[in-house]
C-alpha positions as CSV (number, residue, x, y, z in Angstrom):
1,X,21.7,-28.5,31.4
2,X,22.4,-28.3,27.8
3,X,19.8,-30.6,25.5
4,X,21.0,-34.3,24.4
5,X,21.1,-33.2,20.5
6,X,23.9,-30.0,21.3
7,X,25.7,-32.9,23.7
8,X,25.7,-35.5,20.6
9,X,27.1,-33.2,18.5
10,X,29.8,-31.8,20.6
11,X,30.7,-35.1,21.4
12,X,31.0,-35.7,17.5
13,X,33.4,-33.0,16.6
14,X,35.4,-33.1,19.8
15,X,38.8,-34.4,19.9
16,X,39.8,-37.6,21.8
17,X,40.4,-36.0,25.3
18,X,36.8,-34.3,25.2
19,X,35.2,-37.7,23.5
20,X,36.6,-39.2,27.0
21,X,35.2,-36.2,29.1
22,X,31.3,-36.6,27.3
23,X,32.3,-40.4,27.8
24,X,32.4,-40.5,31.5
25,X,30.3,-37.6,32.4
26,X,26.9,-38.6,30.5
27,X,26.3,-42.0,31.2
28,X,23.3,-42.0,29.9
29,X,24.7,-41.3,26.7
30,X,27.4,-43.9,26.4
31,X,25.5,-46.1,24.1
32,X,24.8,-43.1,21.4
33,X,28.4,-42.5,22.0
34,X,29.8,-45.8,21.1
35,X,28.0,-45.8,18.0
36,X,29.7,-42.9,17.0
37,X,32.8,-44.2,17.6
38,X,32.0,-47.1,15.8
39,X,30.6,-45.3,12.7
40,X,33.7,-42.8,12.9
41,X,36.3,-43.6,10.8
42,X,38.8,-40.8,12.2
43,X,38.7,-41.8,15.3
44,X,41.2,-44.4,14.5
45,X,39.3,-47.4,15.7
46,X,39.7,-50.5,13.2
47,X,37.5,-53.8,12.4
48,X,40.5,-55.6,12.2
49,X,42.0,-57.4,15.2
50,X,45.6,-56.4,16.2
51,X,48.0,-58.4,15.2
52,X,50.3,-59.7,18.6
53,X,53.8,-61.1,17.8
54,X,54.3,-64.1,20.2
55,X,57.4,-64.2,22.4
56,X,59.8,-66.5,20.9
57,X,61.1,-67.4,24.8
58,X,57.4,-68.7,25.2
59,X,57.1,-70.5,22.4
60,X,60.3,-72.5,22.7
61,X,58.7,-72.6,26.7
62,X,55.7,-74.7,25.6
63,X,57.4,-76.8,23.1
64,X,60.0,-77.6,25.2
65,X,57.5,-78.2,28.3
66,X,55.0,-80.3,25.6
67,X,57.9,-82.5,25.0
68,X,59.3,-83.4,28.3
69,X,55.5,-84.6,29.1
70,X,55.6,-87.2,25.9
C-alpha cells in the first residue's frame, strides 16, 4: 500500500476523474481531500453561491395562487 503523503500528493496533481477515484477509494482520506479542494483554486470550485433564474411560470403560479386566497 502506497504511504498517505505519495496518496495526498497524487491526489493534488490529478485531474478531476482521478480526484474522484482517490475520493471514493480512500475514505479515510476524504477529509484531507476536501480541504484540497477547498484551498484549490483550479479545481473550479467557487465561494460564491450560484445564481438560479426562477421560472417565470412559477412565479406568476404563486402570485396568482396568493391572490385567489385574499
Amino acid at each position: 500500500m502506497k504511504n498517505i503523503k505519495s496518496i495526498i500528493d497524487e491526489y493534488r496533481n490529478a485531474d478531476f476523474e482521478k480526484r474522484l477515484y482517490f475520493f471514493l477509494s480512500y475514505r479515510e482520506l476524504r477529509d484531507e481531500f476536501l480541504e484540497i479542494d477547498q484551498s484549490d483554486k483550479s479545481v473550479g470550485f467557487s465561494a460564491n453561491p450560484i445564481k438560479k433564474n426562477k421560472c417565470r411560470l412559477c412565479v406568476n403560479w404563486g402570485q396568482s395562487l396568493i391572490s385567489a386566497l385574499k
